[in-house]
N, C-alpha and C positions, 0 to 999 in steps of 0.2 A: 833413459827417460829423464826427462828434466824435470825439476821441482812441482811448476808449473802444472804439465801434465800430469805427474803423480797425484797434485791433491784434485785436477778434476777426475782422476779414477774415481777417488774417495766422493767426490759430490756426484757421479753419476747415478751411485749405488745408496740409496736413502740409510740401507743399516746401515754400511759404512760411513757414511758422511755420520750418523747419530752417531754411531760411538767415538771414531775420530774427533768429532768436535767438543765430545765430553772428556777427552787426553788434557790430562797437563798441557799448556802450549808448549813445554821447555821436551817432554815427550812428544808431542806431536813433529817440534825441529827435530829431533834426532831420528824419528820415521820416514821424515822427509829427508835430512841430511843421508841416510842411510840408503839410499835408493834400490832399496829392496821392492821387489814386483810384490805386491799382496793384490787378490783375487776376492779372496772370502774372507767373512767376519773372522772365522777361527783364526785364520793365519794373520789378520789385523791383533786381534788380542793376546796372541803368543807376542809378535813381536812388541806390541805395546809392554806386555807382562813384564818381557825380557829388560827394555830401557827403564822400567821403573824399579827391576829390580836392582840394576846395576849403578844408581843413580847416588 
């Protein structure tokens, strides 16, 4: 999945797009860089959690 369409996942889905667009931008690139499928808010917040913790 390409960049592109990974963040219109994120704007299809209004929680997601809220919480994604309230990420660090420097965590939001590495969500993105990261081309990990997320579905659900959970699985956006674990992996958000994960790059801010490792940051």
């Amino acid at each position: 999945m390409e960049q592109d369409e990974l963040k219109t996942a994120y704007e299809s889905d209004p929680n997601l797009r809220d919480y994604f667009d309230s990420l660090p931008t420097d965590v939001q690139g590495k969500i993105l860089a990261s081309k990990v499928e997320i579905s659900t808010l959970g699985e956006l917040m674990k992996v958000a959690e994960h790059f801010q913790a490792t940051m």
